[in-house]
N, C-alpha and C positions, 0 to 999 in steps of 0.2 A: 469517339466510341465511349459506351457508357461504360466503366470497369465492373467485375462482377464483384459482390462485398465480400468484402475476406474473410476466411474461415480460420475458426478457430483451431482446428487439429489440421496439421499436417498430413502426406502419406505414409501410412502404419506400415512402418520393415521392420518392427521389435521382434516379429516372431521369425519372420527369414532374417536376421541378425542372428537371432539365439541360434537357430537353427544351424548357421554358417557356421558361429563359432564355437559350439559342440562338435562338429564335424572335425573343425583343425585340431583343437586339443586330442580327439582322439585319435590322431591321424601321429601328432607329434607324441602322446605317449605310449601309441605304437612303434616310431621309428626311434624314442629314444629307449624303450624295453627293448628294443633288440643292438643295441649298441653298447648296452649296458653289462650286455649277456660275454661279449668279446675284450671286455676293460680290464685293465690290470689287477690286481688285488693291492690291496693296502690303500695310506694315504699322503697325499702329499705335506710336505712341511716347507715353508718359503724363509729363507733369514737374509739377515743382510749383516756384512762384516766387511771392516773398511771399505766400505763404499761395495762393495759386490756383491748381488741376491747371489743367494746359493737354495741349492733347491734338492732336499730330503728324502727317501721314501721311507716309508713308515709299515709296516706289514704285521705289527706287533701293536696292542692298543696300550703296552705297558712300555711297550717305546715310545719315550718323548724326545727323541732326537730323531732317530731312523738314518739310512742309512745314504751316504753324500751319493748324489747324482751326477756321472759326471758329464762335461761339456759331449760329448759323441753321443751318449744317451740320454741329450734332450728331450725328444720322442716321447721317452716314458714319462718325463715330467707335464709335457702336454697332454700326454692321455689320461693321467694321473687328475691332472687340472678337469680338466674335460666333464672325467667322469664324476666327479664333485658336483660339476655346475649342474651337468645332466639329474642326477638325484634331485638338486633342488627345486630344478627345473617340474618335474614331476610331481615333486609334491607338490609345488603349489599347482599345476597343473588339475592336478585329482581333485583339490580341494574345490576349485573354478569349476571343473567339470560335475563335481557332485553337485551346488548350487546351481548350476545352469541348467541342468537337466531337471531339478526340483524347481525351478523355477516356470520354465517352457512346459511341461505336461499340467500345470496354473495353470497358466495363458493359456495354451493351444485348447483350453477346455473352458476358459472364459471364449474362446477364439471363435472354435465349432457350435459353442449356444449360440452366440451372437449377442452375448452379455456384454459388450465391448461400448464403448458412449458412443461412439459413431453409425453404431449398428441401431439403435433404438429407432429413428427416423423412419427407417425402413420398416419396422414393426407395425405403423402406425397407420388408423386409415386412410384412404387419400383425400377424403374430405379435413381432416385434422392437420396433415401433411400441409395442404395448403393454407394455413393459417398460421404456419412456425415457420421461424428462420433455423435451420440444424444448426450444429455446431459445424458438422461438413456435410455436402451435400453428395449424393450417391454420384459417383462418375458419371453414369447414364446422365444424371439432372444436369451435371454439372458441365459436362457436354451440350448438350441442347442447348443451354443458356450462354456460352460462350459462342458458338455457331451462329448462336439467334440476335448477335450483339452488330446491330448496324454498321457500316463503316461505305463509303464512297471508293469506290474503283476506278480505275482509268476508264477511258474510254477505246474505244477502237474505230481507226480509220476505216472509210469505204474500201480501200485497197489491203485493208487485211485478209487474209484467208480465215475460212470460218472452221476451228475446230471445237466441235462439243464434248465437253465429259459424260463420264457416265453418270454423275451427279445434276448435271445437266446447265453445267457451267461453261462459259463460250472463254477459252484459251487462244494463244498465238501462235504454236507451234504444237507440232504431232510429238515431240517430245514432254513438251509441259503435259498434254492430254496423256502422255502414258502416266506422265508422276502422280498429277489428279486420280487418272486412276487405280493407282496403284494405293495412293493415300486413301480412298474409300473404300476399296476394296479391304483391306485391312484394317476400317475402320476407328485411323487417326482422322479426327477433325482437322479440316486448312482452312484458310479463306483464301481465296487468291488474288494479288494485287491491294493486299489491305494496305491504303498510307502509313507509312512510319518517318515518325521526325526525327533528325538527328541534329548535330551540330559539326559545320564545318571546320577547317583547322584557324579559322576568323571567329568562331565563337555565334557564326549565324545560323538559322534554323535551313535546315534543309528538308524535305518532305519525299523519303524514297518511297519507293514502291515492291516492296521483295515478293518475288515471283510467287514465294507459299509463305502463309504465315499458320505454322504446326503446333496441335497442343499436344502434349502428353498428360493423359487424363488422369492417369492415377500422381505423379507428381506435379503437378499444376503448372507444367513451366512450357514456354513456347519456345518455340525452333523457327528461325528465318530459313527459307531454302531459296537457294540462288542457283539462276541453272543457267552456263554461259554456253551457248549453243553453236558458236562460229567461232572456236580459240583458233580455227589455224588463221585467220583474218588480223594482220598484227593492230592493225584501229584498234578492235574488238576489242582484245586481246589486252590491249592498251586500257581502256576505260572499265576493262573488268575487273584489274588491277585497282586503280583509281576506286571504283566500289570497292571493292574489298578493303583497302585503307579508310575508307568513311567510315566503315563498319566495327572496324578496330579500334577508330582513336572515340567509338562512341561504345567501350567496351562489349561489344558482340564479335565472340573469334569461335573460328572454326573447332569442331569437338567439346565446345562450350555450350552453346545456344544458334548456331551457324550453321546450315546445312551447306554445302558446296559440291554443285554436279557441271559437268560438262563433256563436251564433243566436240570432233570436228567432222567434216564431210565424209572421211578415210575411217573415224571412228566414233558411229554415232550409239547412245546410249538405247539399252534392249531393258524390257519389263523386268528379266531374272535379274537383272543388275539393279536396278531401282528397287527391286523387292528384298534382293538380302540388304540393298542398304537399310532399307525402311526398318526392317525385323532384329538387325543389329542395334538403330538408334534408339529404338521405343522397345525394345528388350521384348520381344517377341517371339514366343517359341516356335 
């Protein structure tokens, strides 16, 4: 297969970043103003005298000693503590939060022009379009060109059963044809059956063939999905294990880059199942 050439930008999450983490700060110096509201008054003082911290409270700013805390009313020493960390906590807080908010209502208005370097592409006419290489290319393009990227498929025996997608792709099983269609139906790119080489635990090439090979458009990275369709069959069951370690020792692990579906006769996989998986993986609302 031919690779598609790599882009210079990345997928852009600066602004659902900022977003997220204005959100925590305010959430934390919400929960820490009201904690703050129940704290003790004064302040703590920490010494140490033969060998032993001893620990102070201070409720006076002209008291430089304040008054000995004893061992039973620890408590107050840690809420004392506490309330200290929490104050600092906040300020810098405020601080973070006032540059992040000055900073995201920028962006999000570089964001909404589309004044963005990635965005320019798009601007452009499509006879011009077709004369540049972007820096990144629009999902849409960028999809198409991955989809449209040749690769050799198995073949199928005469005694296979014939199942069509809805994409209009010839599968082996009414299972796989729901993943297929589930995959286009929501509009994730697959290919199915695309060759992939790995290396045995001998260090030789081996050439699998994983049931879906997934992209996610907006972060450019592919998903293997493997679908073991007969586990109560121990053979099966056996050499799907067996894959699954090839897969591994060729760093592809599940919740990584690895999809992993299966059934048995007693418990076979339905479309609402395959579909929250899908909307889970590829963060799909």
């Amino acid at each position: 297969m031919t690779p598609i050439e790599k882009e210079y930008l990345s997928e852009n999450t600066l602004r659902q970043n900022l977003a997220k983490r204005i959100g925590e700060l305010e959430c934390l110096l919400l929960d820490k103003s009201k904690a703050l509201k129940t704290a003790p008054e004064g302040t703590l003082r920490i010494a140490k005298s033969n060998g032993t911290v001893q620990y102070y409270h201070r409720t006076n700013t002209k008291d430089k000693t304040g008054k000995y805390i004893l061992s039973k009313n620890r408590q107050l020493a840690k809420s004392l503590a506490q309330k200290e960390y929490d104050q600092c906590v906040m300020a810098y807080a405020q601080s973070e939060l006032k540059l992040l908010k000055h900073t995201f209502k920028s962006y999000d208005k570089m964001y909404s022009k589309k004044h963005l370097a990635e965005a320019i592409f798009g601007k452009l006419n499509p006879f011009r379009r077709a004369l540049i290489k972007p820096v990144r290319l629009p999902d849409e393009m960028y999809a198409q060109k991955w989809q449209a990227t040749p690769y050799k498929t198995k073949s199928f025996t005469q005694d296979t059963p014939e199942y069509v997608t809805a994409r209009g792709d010839r599968v082996r099983s009414k299972s796989e044809n729901i993943i297929a269609d589930t995959l286009f139906r929501l509009k994730i790119p697959y290919r199915y059956e695309c060759p992939l080489i790995l290396k045995n635990t001998s260090g030789e090439k081996i050439t699998l063939h994983p049931d879906f090979t997934c992209l996610d458009v907006r972060t450019r990275h592919e998903f293997y999905w493997e679908h073991f369709g007969m586990m109560d069959k121990p053979d099966y069951a056996e050499r799907a294990v067996q894959r699954l370690r090839l897969y591994e020792r060729n760093n592809i692990f599940p919740g990584k880059n690895l999809i992993i579906t299966n059934e048995t006769a007693a418990q076979p996989i339905n479309t609402r199942q395959i579909e929250r998986l899908v909307k889970a993986i590829f963060n799909i609302a």
